[in-house]
C-alpha positions as CSV (number, residue, x, y, z in Angstrom):
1,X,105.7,72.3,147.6
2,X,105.4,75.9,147.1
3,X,107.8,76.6,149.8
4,X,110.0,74.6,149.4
5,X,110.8,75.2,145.8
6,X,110.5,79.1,147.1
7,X,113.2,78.3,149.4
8,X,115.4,76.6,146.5
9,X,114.7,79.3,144.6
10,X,116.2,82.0,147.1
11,X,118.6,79.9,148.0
12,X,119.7,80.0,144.2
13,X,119.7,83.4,144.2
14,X,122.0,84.1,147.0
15,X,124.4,81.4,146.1
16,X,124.6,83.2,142.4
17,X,125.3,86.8,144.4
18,X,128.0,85.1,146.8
19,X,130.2,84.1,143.8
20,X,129.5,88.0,142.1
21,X,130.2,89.3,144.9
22,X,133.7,87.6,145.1
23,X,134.3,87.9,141.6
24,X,133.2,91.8,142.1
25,X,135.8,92.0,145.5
26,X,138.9,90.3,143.6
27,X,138.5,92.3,140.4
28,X,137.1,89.4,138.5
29,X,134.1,91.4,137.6
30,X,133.3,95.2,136.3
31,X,129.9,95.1,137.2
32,X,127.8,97.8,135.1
33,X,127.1,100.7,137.5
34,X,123.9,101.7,135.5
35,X,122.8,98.4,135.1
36,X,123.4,97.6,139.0
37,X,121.8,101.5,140.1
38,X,118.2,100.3,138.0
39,X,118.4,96.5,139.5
40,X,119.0,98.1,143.1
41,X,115.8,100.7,143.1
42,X,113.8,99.1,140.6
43,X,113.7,95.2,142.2
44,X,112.8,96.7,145.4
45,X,110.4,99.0,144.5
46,X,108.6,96.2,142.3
47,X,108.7,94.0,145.6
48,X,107.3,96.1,148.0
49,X,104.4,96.7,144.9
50,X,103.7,92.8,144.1
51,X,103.6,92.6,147.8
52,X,101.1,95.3,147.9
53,X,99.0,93.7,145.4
54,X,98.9,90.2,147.3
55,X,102.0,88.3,146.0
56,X,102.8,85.5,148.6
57,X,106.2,86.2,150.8
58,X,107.3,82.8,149.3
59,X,106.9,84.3,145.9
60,X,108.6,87.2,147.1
61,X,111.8,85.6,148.7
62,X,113.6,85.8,145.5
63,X,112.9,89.5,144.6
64,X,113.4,90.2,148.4
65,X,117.2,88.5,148.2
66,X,118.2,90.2,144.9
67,X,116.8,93.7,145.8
68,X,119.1,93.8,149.1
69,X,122.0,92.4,147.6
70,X,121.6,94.3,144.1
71,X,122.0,97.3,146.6
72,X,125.4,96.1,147.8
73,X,126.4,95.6,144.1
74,X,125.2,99.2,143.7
75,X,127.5,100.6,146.7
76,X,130.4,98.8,145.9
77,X,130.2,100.7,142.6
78,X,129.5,104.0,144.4
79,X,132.7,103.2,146.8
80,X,134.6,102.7,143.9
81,X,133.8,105.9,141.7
82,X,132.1,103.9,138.5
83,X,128.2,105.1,140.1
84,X,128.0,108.6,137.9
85,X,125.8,109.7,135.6
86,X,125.5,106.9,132.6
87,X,128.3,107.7,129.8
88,X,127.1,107.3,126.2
89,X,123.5,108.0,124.9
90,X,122.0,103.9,124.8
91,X,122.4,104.0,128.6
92,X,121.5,107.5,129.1
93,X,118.5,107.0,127.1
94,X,117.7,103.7,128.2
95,X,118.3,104.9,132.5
96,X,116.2,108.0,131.7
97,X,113.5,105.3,130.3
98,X,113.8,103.3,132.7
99,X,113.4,106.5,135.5
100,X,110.1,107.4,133.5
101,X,108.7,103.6,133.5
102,X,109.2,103.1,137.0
103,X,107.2,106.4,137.6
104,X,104.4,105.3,135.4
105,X,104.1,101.7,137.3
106,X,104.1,103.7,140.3
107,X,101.7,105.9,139.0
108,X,99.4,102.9,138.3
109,X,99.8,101.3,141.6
110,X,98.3,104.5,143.2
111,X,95.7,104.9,141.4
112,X,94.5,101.6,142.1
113,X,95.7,101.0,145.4
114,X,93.9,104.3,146.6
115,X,90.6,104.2,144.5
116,X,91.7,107.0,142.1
117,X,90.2,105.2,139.4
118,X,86.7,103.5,138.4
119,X,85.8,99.9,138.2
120,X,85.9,100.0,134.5
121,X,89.1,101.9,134.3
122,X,91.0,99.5,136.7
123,X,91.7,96.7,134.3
124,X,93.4,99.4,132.1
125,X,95.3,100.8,135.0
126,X,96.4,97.2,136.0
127,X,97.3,96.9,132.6
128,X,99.8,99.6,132.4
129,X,101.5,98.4,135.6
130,X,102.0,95.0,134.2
131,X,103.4,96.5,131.3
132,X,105.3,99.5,132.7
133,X,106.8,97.3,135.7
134,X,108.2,94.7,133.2
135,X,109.5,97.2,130.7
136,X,111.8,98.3,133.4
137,X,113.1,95.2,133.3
138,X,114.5,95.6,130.0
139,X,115.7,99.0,130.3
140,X,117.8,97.6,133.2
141,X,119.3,94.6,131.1
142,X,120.5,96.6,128.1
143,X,123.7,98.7,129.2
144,X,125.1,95.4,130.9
145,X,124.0,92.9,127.7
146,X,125.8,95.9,126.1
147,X,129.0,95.8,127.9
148,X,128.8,91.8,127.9
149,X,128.7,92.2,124.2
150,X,131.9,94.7,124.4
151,X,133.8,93.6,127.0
152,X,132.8,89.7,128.1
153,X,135.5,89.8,130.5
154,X,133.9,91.6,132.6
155,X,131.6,89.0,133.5
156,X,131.7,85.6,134.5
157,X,129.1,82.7,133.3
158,X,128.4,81.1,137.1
159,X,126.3,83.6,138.9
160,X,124.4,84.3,135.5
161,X,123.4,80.7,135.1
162,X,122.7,80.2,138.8
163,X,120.3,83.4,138.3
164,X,119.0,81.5,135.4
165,X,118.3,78.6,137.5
166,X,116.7,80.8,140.6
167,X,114.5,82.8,138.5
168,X,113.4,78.9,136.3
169,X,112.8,77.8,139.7
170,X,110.4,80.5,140.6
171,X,108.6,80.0,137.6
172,X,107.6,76.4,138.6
173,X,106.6,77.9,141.8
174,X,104.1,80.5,140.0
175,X,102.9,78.0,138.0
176,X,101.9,75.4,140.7
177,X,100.4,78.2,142.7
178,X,98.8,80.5,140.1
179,X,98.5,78.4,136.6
180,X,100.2,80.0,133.6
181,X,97.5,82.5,133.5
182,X,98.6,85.1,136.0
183,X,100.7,88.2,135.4
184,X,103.0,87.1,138.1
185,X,105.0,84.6,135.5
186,X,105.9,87.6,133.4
187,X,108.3,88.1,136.4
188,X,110.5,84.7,136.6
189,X,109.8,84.2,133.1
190,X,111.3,87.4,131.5
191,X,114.3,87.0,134.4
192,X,115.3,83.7,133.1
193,X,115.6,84.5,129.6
194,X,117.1,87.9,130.5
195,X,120.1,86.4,133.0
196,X,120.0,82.9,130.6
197,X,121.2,85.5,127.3
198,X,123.8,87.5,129.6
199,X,125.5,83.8,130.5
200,X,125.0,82.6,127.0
201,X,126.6,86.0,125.7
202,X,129.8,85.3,128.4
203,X,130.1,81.9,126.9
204,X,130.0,82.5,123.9
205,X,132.3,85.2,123.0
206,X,135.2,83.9,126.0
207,X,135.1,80.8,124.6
208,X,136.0,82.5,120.8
């Protein structure tokens, strides 16, 4: 069951970038460059981590599919010019954040991947991962759920509500294989609400 619902998941995912991607190659779509640059190092960084800290691969399709194609996202906005330094203070503030919390999960990881810290200071280093690792998360959402909120045109509702679906889909997974207990739902769980508001947001104001 596990794999298979792994499979659907990834499967998901890619479907939702094929139709971004064409939306993003016919002008349909502005993606946010800021947004796209944090997706593309941070989801692949975070992988490689999870992986490290004994995620299953099936778990780890979906990451694995949006960090590689989060990078092409990422280049087609460098190709085109838009991949500068972020323009007004949220997303500077929000990319520096973002820069600082990934250095601080990756700080964690080290210390507890290498024995830096004791037994009794490993729950608090783990601790600060989780946290760190899923604050990223939200420091990568909030210049594109600020554009959506400026400019909805430049999205489109379909891949965000295949995302949705992906991500929903994973969480089933998680929760058959680890109970609701583990720290690895944080990850499908945030993800769904996350891409669910950025479709909800498209709807919402294209349809005024």
């Amino acid at each position: 069951m596990l794999l298979y619902l792994a499979v659907a998941s990834g499967l998901l995912q890619a479907l939702g970038y094929i139709f971004y991607l064409r939306g993003v190659l016919h002008h349909g779509i502005t993606p946010n460059p800021t947004t796209w640059l944090m997706f593309a190092y941070g989801t692949f960084l975070l992988g490689v981590l999870e992986y490290s800290r004994g995620a299953e691969w099936e778990l780890l399709l979906l990451p694995a599919i949006c960090a590689i194609l989060s990078v092409v996202v990422a280049l087609i906005c460098w190709k085109r010019g838009t991949l500068r330094w972020p323009k007004g203070w949220e997303n500077r503030t929000v990319f520096i954040a973002d820069i600082l919390l990934t250095i601080g999960y990756c700080g964690a990881w080290a210390f507890v991947t290498y024995g830096l810290v004791s037994e009794s200071e490993r729950a608090l280093t783990n601790l600060v991962f989780l946290i760190c690792s899923n604050l990223t998360t939200l420091t990568a959402f909030t210049p594109l759920t600020l554009e959506a909120k400026r400019n909805p045109k430049g999205e489109q509702i379909l891949p965000w509500t295949i995302w949705t679906s992906a991500y929903a889909v994973l969480g089933i997974a998680t929760y058959l294989e680890h109970g609701w207990g583990t720290e690895l739902m944080i990850y499908p769980v945030l993800n769904a609400v996350l891409h669910a508001s950025v479709a909800w947001l498209v709807r919402n104001r294209q349809s005024k």
